[in-house]
C-alpha positions as CSV (number, residue, x, y, z in Angstrom):
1,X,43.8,45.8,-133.0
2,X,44.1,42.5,-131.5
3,X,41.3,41.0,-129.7
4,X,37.5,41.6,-130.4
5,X,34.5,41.2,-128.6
6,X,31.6,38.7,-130.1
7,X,28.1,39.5,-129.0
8,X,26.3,36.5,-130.5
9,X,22.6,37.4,-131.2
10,X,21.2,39.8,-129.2
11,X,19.1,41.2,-131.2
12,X,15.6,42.7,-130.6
13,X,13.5,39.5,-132.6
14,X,14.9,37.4,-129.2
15,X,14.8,39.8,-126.4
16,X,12.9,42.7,-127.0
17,X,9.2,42.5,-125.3
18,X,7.8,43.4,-128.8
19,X,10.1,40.9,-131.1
20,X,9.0,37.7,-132.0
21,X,10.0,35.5,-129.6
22,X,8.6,37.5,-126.9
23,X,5.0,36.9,-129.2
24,X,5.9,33.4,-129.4
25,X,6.0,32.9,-125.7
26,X,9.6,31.5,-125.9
27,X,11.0,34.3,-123.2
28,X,14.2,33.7,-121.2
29,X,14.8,36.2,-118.2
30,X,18.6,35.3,-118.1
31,X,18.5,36.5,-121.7
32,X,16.8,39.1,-121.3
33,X,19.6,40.5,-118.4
34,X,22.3,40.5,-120.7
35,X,21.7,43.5,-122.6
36,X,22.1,45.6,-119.3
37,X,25.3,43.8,-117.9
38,X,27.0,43.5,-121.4
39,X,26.0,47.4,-121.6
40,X,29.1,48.5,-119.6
41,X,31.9,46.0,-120.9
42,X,30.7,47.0,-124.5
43,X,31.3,50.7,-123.9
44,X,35.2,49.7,-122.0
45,X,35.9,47.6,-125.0
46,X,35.7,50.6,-127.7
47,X,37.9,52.9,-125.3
48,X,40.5,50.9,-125.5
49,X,40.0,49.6,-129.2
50,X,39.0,46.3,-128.9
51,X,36.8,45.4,-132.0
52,X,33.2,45.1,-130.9
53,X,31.5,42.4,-133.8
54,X,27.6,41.4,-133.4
55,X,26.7,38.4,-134.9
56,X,23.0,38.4,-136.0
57,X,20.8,35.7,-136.8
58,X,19.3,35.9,-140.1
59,X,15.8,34.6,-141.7
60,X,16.6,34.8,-145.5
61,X,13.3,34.9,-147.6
62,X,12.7,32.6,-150.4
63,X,11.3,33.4,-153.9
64,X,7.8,34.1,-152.5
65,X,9.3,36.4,-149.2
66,X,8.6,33.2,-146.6
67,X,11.6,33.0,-144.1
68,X,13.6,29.8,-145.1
69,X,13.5,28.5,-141.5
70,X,15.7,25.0,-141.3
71,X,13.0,22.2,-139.8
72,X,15.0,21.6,-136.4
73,X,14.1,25.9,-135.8
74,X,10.6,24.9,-137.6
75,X,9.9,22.4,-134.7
76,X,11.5,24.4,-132.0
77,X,10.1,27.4,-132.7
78,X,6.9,27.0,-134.8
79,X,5.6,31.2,-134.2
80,X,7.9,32.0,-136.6
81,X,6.9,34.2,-139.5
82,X,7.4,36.1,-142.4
83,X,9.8,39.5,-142.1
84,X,11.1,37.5,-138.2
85,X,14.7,38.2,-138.3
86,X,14.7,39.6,-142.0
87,X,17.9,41.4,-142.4
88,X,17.6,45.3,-142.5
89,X,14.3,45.0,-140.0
90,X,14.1,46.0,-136.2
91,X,13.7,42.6,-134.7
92,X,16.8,41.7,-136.5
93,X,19.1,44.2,-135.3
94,X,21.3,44.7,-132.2
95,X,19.5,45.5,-128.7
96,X,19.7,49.4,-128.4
97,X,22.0,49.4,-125.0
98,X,25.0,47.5,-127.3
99,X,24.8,49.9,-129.8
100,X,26.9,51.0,-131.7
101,X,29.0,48.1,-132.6
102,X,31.8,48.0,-135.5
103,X,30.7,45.3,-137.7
104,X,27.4,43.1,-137.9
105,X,27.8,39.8,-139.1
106,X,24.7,37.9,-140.4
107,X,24.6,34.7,-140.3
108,X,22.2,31.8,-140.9
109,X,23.1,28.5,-138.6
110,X,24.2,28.2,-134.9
111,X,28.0,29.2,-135.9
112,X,29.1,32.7,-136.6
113,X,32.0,31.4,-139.0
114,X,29.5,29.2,-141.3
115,X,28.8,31.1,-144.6
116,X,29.5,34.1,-143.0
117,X,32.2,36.8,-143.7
118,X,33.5,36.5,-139.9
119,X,36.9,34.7,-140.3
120,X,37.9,37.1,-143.1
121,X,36.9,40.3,-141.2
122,X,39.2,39.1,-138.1
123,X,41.8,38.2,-140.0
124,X,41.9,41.6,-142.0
125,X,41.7,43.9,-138.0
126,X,44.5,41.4,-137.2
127,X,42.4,40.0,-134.3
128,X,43.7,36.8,-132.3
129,X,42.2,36.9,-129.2
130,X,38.0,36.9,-129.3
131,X,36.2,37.2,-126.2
132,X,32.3,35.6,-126.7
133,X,29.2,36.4,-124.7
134,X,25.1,35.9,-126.3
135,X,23.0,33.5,-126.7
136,X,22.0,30.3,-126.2
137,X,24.9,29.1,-124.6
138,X,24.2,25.7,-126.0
139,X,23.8,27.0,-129.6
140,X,25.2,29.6,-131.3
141,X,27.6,30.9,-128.7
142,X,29.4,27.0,-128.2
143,X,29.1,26.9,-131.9
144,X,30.8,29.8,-132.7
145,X,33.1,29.4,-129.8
146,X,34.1,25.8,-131.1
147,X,34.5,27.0,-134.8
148,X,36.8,29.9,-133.5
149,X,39.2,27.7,-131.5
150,X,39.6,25.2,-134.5
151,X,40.5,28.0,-136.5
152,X,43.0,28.8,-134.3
153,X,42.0,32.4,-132.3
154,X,42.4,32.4,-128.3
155,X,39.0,31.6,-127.0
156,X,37.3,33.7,-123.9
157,X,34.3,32.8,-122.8
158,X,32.0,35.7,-120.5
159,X,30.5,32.9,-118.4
160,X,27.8,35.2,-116.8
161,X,27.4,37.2,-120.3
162,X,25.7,34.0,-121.6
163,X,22.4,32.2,-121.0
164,X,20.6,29.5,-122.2
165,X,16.8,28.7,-121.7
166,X,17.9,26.3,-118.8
167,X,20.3,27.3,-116.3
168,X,21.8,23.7,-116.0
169,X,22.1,23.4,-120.0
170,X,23.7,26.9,-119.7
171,X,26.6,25.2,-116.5
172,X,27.2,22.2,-118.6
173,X,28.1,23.7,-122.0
174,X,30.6,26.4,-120.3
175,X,32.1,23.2,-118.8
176,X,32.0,21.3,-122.1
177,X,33.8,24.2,-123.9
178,X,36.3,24.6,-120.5
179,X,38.4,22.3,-123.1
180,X,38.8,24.8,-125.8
181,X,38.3,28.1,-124.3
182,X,39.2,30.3,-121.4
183,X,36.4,31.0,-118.7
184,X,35.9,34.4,-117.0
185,X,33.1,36.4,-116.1
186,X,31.9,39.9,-117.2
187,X,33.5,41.7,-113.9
188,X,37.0,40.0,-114.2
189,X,37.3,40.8,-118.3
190,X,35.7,44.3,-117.4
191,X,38.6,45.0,-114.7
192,X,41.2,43.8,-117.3
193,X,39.7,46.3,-119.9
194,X,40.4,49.0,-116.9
195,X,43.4,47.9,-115.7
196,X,44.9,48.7,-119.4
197,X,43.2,51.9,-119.6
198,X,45.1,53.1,-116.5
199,X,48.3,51.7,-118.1
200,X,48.0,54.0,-121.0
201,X,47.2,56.5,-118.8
202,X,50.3,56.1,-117.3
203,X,52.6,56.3,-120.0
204,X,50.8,59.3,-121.9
């Protein structure tokens, strides 16, 4: 095992009609798509072994059970509330159509690799090459994306398996993070994932 797949936060508290940014009025239709393109890349991914990690945003509670939300997110996003993104809940875990995945990561800022157990898990499955797509393009995914390429995996970026709550924010990160990752879209890495399916067809 070599290369993984990333799904940064797609998780039911940001997407799902019922989850709590949906009752916060802070609803993204690009986002919102993703679930049902990533669907198929997801399900190539495991056939031919390629790790499939979801990164999930976390609200830890304090000593009283009141999310410790940091005060740019407090600002941003003032609906939410207590047991939003608590770890173990439904809003907090994976979108049913990119289920199952092989590891859930939980983390607590925009980057997957900040007090999280990410690096360690990827070095341990002997991973090099990561392939990202989530959410918000501007935030955790170029985060994460930026943090992985410093550490030094081969960066992929699923240009169309992205989105951001503004489609020219969303253009001008992937061209901001051209510099440190590879670009390519959800049909080009899916036809890869096929391509060496038919190869170990081939020589079975």
């Amino acid at each position: 095992m070599t290369a993984a797949l990333l799904l940064v936060d797609l998780q039911n508290d940001f997407l799902h009609p019922d989850g709590a940014y949906s009752r916060g009025g802070a609803v993204s239709d690009a986002a919102r798509a993703l679930p049902a393109r990533l669907a198929p890349v997801v399900a190539a991914a495991r056939r031919q072994g390629v790790a499939v990690i979801a990164t999930c945003f976390t609200l830890v509670p304090d000593a009283n059970g009141e999310p410790m939300v940091a005060e740019h997110l407090k600002k941003l996003r003032p609906f939410l509330r207590r047991g939003d993104f608590a770890a173990g809940s439904w809003g907090h875990a994976v979108v049913d159509e990119l289920q199952p995945v092989d590891a859930v990561v939980e983390k607590v800022a925009y980057s997957a690799f900040l007090h999280t157990r990410l690096e360690w898990l990827l070095r341990q499955w002997n991973v090099h090459h990561v392939t990202v797509a989530g959410i918000v393009t501007n935030g955790g995914v170029a985060s994460t994306v930026r943090d992985a390429h410093a550490r030094g995996f081969h960066v992929r970026v699923l240009s169309d398996g992205c989105a951001a709550f503004d489609s020219r924010v969303h253009d001008a990160t992937l061209l901001s993070l051209g510099g440190v990752a590879e670009m390519s879209t959800v049909g080009d890495y899916s036809n890869e994932l096929l391509k060496s399916n038919d190869h170990l067809k081939g020589s079975s």
